[in-house]
Structure formats: structure tokens, C-alpha cells
C-alpha positions in Angstrom: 2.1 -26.4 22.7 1.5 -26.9 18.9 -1.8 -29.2 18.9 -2.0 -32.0 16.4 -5.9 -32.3 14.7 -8.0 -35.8 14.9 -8.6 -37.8 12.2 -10.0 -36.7 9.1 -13.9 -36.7 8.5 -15.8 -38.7 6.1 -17.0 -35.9 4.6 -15.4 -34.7 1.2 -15.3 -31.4 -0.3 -17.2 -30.0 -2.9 -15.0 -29.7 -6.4 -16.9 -26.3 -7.1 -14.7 -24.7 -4.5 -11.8 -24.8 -6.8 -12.2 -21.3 -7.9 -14.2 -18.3 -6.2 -15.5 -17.3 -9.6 -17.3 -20.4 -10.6 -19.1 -20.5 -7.7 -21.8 -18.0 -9.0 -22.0 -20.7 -11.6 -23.3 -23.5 -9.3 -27.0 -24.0 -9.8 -27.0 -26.9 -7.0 -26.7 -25.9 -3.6 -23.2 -27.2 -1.9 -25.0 -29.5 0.8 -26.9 -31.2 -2.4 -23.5 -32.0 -4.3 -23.2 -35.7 -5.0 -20.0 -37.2 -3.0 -17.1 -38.0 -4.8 -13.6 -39.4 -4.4 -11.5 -36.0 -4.3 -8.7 -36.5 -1.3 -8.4 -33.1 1.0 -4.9 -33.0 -0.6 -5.7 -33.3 -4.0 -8.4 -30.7 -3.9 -5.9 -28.2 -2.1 -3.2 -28.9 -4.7 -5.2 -28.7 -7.7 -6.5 -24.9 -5.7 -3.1 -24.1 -5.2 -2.0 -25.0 -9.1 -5.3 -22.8 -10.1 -4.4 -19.9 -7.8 -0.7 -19.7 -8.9 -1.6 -20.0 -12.3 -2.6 -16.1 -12.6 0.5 -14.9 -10.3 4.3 -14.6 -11.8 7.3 -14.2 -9.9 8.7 -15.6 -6.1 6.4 -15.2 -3.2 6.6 -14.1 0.6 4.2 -16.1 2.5 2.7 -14.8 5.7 2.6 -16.9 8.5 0.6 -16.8 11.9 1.0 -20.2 13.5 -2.8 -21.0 13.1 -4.1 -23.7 11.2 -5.0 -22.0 7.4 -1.5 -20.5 7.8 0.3 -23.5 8.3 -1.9 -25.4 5.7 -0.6 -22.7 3.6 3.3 -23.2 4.6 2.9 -27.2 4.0 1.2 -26.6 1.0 3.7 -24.7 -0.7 6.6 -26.4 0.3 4.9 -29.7 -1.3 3.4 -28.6 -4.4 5.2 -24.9 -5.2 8.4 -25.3 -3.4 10.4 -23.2 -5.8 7.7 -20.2 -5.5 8.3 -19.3 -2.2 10.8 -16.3 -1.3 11.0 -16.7 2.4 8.6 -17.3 5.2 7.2 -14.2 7.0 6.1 -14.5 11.0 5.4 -11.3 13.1 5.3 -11.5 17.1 2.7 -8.5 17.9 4.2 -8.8 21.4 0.8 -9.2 22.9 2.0 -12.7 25.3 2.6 -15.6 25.4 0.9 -17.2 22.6 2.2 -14.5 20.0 5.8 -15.6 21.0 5.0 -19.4 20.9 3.3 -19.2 17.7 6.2 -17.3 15.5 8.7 -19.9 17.2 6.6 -22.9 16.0 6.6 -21.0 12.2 10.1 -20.7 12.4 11.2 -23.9 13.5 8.8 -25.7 11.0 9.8 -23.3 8.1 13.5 -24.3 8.9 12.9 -27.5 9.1 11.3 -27.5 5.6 14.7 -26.2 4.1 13.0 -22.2 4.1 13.7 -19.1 4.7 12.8 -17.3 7.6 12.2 -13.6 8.3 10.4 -13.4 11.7 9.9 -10.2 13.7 8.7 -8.9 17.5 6.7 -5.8 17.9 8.8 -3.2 20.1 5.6 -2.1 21.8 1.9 -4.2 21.5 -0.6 -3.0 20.0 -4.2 -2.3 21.5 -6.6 -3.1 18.7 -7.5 -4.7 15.7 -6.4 -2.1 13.6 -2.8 -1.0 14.9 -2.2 -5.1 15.1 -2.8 -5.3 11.1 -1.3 -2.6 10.3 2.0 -3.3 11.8 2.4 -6.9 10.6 1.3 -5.0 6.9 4.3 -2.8 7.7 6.6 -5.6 8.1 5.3 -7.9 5.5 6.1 -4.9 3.0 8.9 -4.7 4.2 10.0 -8.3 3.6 8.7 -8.9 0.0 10.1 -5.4 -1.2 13.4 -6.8 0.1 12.8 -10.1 -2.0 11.4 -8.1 -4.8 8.0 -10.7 -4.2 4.6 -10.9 -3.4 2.7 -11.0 -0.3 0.8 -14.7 0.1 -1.7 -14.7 2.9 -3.8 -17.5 4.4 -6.9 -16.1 4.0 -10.3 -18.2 3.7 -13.7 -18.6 1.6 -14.9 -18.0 5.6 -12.8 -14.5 6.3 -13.9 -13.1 3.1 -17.3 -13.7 4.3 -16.8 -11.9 7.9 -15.0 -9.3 6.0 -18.1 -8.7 3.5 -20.6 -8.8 6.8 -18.3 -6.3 9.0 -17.9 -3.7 5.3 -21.8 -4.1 5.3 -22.3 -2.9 9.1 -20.3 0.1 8.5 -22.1 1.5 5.2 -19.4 0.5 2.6 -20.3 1.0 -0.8 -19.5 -1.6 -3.7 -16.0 -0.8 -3.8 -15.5 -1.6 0.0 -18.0 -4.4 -0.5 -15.9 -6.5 -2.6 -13.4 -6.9 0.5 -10.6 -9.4 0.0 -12.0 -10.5 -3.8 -10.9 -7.6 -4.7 -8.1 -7.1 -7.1 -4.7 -6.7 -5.0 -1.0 -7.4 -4.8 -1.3 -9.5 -2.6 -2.1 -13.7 -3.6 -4.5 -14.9 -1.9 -4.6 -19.1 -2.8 -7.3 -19.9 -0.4 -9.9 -18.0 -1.2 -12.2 -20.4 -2.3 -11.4 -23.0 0.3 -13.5 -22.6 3.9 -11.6 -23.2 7.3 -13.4 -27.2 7.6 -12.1 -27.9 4.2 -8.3 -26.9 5.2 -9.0 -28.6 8.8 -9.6 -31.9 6.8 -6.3 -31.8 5.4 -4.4 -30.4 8.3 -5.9 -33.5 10.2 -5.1 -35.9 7.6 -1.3 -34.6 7.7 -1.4 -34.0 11.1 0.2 -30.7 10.8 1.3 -28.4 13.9 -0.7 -25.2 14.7 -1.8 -23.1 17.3 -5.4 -21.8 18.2 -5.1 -18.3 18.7 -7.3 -17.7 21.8 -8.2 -14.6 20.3 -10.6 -16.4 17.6 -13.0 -17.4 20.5 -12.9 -14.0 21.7 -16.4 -11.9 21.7 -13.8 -8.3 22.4 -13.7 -7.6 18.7 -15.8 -7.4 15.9 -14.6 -9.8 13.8 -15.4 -12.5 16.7 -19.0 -11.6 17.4 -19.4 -11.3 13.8 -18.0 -15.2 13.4 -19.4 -16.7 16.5 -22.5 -14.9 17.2 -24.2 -13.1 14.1 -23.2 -15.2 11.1 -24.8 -18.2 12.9 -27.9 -16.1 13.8 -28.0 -15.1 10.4 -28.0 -18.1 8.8 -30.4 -19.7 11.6 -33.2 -17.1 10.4 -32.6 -16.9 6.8 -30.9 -19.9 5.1 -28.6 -19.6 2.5 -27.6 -15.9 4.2 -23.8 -16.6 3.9 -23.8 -17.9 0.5 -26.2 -14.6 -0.9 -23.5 -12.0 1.1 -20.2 -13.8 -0.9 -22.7 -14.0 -3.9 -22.9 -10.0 -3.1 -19.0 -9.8 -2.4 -18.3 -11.1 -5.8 -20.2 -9.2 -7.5 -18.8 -5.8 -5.9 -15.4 -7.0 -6.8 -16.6 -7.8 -11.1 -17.8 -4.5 -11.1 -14.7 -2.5 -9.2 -12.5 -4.5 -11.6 -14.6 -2.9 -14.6 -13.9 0.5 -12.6 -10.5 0.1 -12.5 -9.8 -1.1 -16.5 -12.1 2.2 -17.3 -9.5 4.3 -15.2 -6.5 2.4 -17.1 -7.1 3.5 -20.3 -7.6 7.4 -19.2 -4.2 8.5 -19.1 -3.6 8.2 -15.1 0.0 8.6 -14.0 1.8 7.1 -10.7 4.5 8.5 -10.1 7.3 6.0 -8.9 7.4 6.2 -5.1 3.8 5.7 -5.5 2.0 8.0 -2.9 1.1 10.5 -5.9 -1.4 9.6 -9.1 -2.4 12.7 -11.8 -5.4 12.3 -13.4 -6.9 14.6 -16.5 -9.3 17.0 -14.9 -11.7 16.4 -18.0 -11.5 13.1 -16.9 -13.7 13.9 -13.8 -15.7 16.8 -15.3 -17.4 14.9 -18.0 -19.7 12.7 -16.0 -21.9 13.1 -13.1 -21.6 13.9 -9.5 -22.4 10.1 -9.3 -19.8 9.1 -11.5 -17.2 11.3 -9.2 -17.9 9.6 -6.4 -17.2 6.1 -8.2 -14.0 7.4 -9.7 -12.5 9.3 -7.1 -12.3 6.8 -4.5 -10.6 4.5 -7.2 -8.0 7.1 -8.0 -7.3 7.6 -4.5 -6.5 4.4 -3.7 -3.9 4.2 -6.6 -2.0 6.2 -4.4 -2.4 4.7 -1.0 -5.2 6.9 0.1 -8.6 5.5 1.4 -11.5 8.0 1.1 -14.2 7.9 3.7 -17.8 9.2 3.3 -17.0 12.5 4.0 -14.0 12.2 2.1 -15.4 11.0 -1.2 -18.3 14.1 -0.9 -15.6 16.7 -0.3 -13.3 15.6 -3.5 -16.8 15.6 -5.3 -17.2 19.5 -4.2 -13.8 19.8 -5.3 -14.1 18.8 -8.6 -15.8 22.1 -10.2 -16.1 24.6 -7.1 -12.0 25.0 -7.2 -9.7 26.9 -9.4 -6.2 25.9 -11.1 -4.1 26.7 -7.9 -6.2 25.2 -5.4 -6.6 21.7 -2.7 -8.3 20.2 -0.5 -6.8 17.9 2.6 -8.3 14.7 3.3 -8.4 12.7 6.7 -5.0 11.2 7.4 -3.0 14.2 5.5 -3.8 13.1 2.2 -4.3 16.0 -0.1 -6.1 16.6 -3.5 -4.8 19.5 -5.7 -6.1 21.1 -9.0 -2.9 22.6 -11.1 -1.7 23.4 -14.8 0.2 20.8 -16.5 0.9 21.9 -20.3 -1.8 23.3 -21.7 -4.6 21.0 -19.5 -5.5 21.2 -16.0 -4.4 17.9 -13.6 -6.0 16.6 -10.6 -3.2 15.3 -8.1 -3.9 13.5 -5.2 -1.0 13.0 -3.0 -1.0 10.5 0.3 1.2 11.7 3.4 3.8 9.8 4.1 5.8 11.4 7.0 8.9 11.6 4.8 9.7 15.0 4.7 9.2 15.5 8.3 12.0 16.2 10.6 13.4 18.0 7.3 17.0 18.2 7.6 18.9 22.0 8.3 22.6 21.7 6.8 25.6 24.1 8.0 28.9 23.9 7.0 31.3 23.3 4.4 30.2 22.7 0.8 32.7 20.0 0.5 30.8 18.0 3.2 27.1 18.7 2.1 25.1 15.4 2.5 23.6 14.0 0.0 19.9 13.6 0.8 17.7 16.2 1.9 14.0 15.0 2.4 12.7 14.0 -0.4 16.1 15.8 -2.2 19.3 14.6 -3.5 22.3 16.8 -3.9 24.8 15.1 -6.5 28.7 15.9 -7.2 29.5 16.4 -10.8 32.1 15.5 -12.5 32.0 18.4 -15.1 30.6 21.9 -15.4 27.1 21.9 -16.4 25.5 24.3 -18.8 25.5 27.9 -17.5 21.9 27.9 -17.6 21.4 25.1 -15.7 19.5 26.1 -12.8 19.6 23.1 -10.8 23.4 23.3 -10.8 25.4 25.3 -9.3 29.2 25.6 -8.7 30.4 26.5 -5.1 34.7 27.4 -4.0 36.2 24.4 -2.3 35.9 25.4 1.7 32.9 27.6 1.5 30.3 28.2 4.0 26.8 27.4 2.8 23.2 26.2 4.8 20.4 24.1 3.1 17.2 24.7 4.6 13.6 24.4 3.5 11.8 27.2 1.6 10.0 29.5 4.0 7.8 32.5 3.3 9.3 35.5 3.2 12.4 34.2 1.5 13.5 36.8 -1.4 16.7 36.3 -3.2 18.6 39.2 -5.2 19.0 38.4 -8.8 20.6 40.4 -12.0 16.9 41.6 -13.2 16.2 42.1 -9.3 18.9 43.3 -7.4 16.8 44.6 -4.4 15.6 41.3 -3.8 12.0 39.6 -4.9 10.2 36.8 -3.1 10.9 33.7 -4.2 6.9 33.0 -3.6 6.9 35.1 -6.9 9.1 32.5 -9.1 7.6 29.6 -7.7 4.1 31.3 -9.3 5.8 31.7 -12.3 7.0 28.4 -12.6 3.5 26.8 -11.8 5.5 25.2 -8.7 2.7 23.5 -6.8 1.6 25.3 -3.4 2.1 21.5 -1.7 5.5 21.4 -3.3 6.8 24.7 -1.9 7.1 23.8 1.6 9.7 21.2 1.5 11.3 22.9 -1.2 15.6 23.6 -0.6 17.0 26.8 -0.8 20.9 27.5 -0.4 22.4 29.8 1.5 25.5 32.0 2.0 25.8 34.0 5.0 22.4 33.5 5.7 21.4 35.2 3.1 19.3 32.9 -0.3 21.9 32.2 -3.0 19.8 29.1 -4.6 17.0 27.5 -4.9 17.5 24.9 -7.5 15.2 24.7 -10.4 14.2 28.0 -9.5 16.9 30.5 -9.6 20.6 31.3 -8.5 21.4 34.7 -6.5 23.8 37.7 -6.0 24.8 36.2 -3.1 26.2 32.9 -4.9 30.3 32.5 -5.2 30.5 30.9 -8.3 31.1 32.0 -11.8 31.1 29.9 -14.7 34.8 28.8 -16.3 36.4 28.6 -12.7 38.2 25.4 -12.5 38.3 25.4 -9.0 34.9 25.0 -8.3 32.6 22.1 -6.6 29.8 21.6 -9.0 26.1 19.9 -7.6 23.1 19.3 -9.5 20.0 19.2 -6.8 17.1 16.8 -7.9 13.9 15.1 -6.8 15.0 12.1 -5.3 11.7 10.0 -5.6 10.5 11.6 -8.8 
């Protein structure tokens, strides 16, 4: 049942919580701040106004059913109505409670006039980890599809916990600034702690569910809240404060790391699981400065270095030739290769997409358009003869599309007894990683094509026939 809080305290909150950034600027300690008049509403409004400030375009806001989220629903409906894109609810699947809460964010979003994306986990999750990344999954999803940004409900209190839990596991400064850091995804109550949004929620007397799970001791994040923090802070005062103090300062100095990496020629490409980087980029400084700059690449990508991970792409750097790469944990890979006259660094994240790579047999006139991460597209005219990612095929022939494999060799004019096609991916500089999922054409099982590459013998068209089908083959996510 959705509970209703009590009534509000006397207490009011402090006006340096407004913005995270200015609380480093506090000299007087938040207990010893003079009372004022500031309402819980008008302190979470004027927040909101200062958080949205920095952010353009609609928003998708995520919704749990628990008390910051649902301050965070009310809240925008109120005071940034027009902002919001839809409202976001994921059912992990995991009981009751997971089912009661997205109904109670759905049938308060619709009755706020909003709209509503809500989802159930096929199969429930087991841990904190698989939990957060499948409601990540589907809030992607949902703000792609909107073409918005991901607003979350997150606390002054979880970035805390989250700094503390980073700290227990040996993060650096990077991992160290935890939710501060800078992100795509809008996080308006950062400054704010849970008390401060329980003090309006009361005074509205706004729906929300407890999640037993937050007086749970199973996971980390619960001891952490419930048993070390207030351990902590009993032996050393002031311990919270000092570790967001810490938090903040981790995130100044990543955003200095990432402005430094903007302005040395870095390029994403547009699906964005690959980023090139200058390799005398990361040979001019030290082994120190590789290990700040490498994890900050990576993650331009998608890819999260570890430890391990970080020291091995340091190796990497200068022990490699032009050629060579490294795989990371997860099947993210880190290549050296030739572009121009310069060598690149490329990091590229797995993303499962060219598994299950499609085999085609059959008629050219019904050849499908996509193959992995390929797209085979019907032109209206004959290309340049020279072209050699076109190629024209009879109406009604026979062809197959399969993936390069390595003992392919196609016959050619200046090779008519056949040469690997290993051998003109070398002299085309066609990256190792690439080669794999590359197509190849053929005719009666025998190579015709491999586009970009080269067209065969064994191919059926000729130039100046009027009869032919022509396709161009291209990178469909390039």
C-alpha cells in the first residue's frame, strides 16, 4: 500500500545545499547554520530551477516508487512540466513490491497528465549488479526513443554511499568522483539529502513505497548505509562530509582530464563503441600519465578498465607494433594501426552485434539488406567501374554472403590462380579486428567479392550490361 509520510518537522534546510559545488565553499558547518524561513518546497524548486539550468532539451525521468523518486515525479510536474518526455518505471520481477511499486508510478504519472513507459523483467535478477544494469538497459532504451535525457533520483546521501563503496574497492580518482561525475545523465538532486526530500514529501503528503530492500544488510550498499556510515561518523565526526568533500574533488579534477582529452584530436565514431586517439598522444607523457589517460579514453567508448586492465593498455602503449592488440575483460579490445601517415590507438567495446552473423543463399534479387554490422544497397545506376564496393550481378543469379574466413583466396586478372584475400586486406591496412566479420560474395561457392577489397573471376557481371542488378556494400554504423 503506498504509505503517506507524517507531518513535516520543524527543522528547515540549509540554503547551501542548493548546489553540490558551493558546498566546498561553506566555512560554517551545516548543524551551525542560523535558521531561516526557506519552505521544503521552495528550496526544492529553486534546486530544480538551478539543476535544469545547465541541461537543454526534453527529459526521461526514472522512476522507482520510493520516496526521492516520487519527490522527483511531483516536482517536475509542478515546477518543469514541459521538460519531461515520459515517465520511466522498470518491474525487476523480484515480487511483490517490484510490481506494486511500478503500478503506483504509473497510475500517479497518469494521473498527472504524463507519459508512461513502464516495463517487467522477463527473468529476475540475482544481484545488485544485473538489477542496475537491466533497468540502465531499458532506461536507454526509452530516452533514445524520445531523443532525451535520463533524470534519476539520486541523493546528496547515495552519492556519499557511492564514494564510501568506490573507496572499499581501491578506485582511483576517476572512480572516486562517483555520481558527481560528468554524465548524460541529470541528476537534480544531488545536493539535496533523503531528510530534506522527506520534509517535503511529508508536507505534500505524497505516495511512495519503502523498498524493503533499503533495510536490508544482504548487499553492500545497505551495510554501507545502515551500519558503517553511522560507525564512521560516530568515531570521527565530520567523516561524511570529508568523503563528499573528497568525491568533489575527484570529479574537478576528472573534468580537467576530460577537457585535456577534447582538444587532442579524439574521434568517436557514431555508433559509439569505437574512439581513435593519436598514438603521440599517449607516447609523450609518462607511464603515470597513461594510466590517467587511458582509462578516460576507454570510457568514451563504453569500456570500463579495471586495475589489470589499465596496466596492460599501459604495456601496450610502447611494447606493440603497428598491427598489433590487446583484449580487455569483457571483449573490449585496444588496437595499434596506420592511419595516413600517423599511427592510431583504437579501442573498441564488444557489443555482441556481429554475433550470430548472418549466412545468405539464394537469389541476388532477394539479398537482404543488412548483414551484421553491413548494409547491401540497390542502385539505381551503374556505378563507376572501379568502384570496388559495387558490383553488378544478372537478375536470377545464385550468390551466398558469408563472413571472411581464413583461407579465402579469390582469382583476379593480375592473379588468376588465386591469392588469399588475407594478402589484400594487408595491403589495404584493413584492421586484423575488422577482418573477421568482414563479407565476402560468392558464386558457386567459389569468392567473387569482397567489397572494398576486390571483385573476382568468378563474378557474372561486366560493365555496360543493362540487365544487371547493381549493389554498393557499406559499413552500416560507420
Amino acid at each position: 500500500m503506498a504509505r503517506f509520510g507524517a507531518a513535516p518537522v520543524d527543522a528547515t534546510p540549509s540554503p547551501s545545499l542548493l548546489c553540490g559545488r558551493d558546498r566546498q565553499q561553506q566555512e560554517v558547518p551545516r548543524d551551525d547554520l542560523p535558521p531561516d524561513d526557506i519552505a521544503p518546497g521552495d528550496l526544492l524548486h529553486a534546486v530544480l530551477d538551478v539543476a535544469l539550468q545547465a541541461v537543454d532539451g526534453p527529459l526521461v525521468l526514472a522512476v522507482s516508487g520510493g520516496r526521492d523518486s516520487m519527490a522527483l515525479l511531483h516536482a517536475m510536474a509542478r515546477w518543469a512540466r514541459p521538460r519531461i518526455a515520459a515517465v520511466a518505471t522498470y518491474d525487476h520481477a523480484t515480487g511483490d513490491y517490484a510490481t506494486e511499486a511500478a503500478s503506483l508510478v504509473a497510475a500517479q504519472a497518469r494521473r498527472l497528465g504524463l507519459t508512461v513507459v513502464r516495463e517487467r523483467a522477463r527473468v529476475g535478477g540475482h544481484s545488485e549488479e544485473q538489477w542496475r544494469d537491466a533497468r540502465w538497459a531499458f532506461l536507454r532504451r526509452v530516452a533514445q526513443g524520445f531523443r532525451a535525457r535520463v533524470a534519476t533520483a539520486h541523493t546528496r546521501d547515495d552519492q556519499l554511499e557511492t564514494v564510501v563503496m568506490r573507496a572499499l574497492r581501491g578506485s582511483g580518482a576517476r572512480g572516486l568522483a562517483a555520481l558527481a561525475a560528468t554524465s548524460d545523465v541529470v541528476r537534480p538532486w544531488l545536493g539535496v539529502s533523503r531528510q530534506e526530500l522527506a520534509r517535503w514529501v511529508d508536507s505534500e503528503r505524497l505516495p511512495y513505497l519503502d523498498d524493503p530492500m533499503n533495510a536490508s544488510l544482504r548487499f553492500l550498499r545497505g551495510r554501507v548505509r545502515h551500519e558503517l556510515l553511522p560507525a564512521l561518523e560516530t568515531a570521527s565526526p565530520g567523516f561524511g562530509e570529508a568523503m563528499l568533500a573528497l568525491g568533489e574533488q575527484a570529479a574537478a579534477w576528472r573534468r580537467e582530464v576530460e577537457q585535456y582529452l577534447d582538444g587532442c584530436g579524439l574521434v568517436l565514431a557514431s555508433d559509439r563503441t569505437r574512439v581513435m586517439v593519436p598514438a603521440r598522444i599517449l607516447e609523450g607523457t609518462t607511464a603515470e600519465g597513461r594510466a590517467v589517460l587511458w582509462p578516460a579514453i576507454c570510457a568514451r567508448a563504453g569500456v570500463t578498465l579495471d586495475a589489470n586492465g589499465t596496466r596492460a593498455a599501459v604495456r601496450f602503449t610502447t611494447a606493440n607494433r603497428c598491427g598489433a592488440h590487446i583484449r580487455l575483460a569483457g571483449g573490449a579490445t585496444i588496437a595499434r594501426r596506420r592511419d595516413g601517415r600517423s599511427d592510431i590507438f583504437e579501442v573498441r567495446r564488444a557489443t555482441g552485434r556481429d554475433s550470430g552473423w548472418p549466412v545468405f543463399s539464394g537469389s541476388v534479387d532477394a539479398l537482404p539488406p543488412r548483414f551484421g554490422r553491413w548494409r547491401f544497397r540497390r542502385l539505381g545506376v551503374e556505378p563507376l567501374a572501379t568502384d570496388a564496393w559495387c558490383i553488378g550481378l544478372p537478375a536470377g543469379a545464385s550468390v551466398a554472403v558469408r563472413p571472411w574466413q581464413p583461407g579465402d583466396r579469390i582469382r583476379t586478372a593480375g592473379a588468376p590462380a588465386g591469392r588469399r584475400v588475407t594478402r589484400y586486406f594487408t595491403e589495404l591496412r584493413v584492421p586484423v579486428l575488422d577482418r573477421p566479420t568482414w563479407p565476402v560474395m560468392l558464386a558457386a561457392g567459389e569468392p567473387m567479392w569482397v567489397p572494398g577489397v576486390c571483385r573476382g573471376l568468378a563474378a557474372p557481371s561486366r560493365p555496360g550490361r543493362p540487365e544487371l542488378i547493381w549493389y554498393r556494400c557499406e559499413r552500416e554504423f560507420d
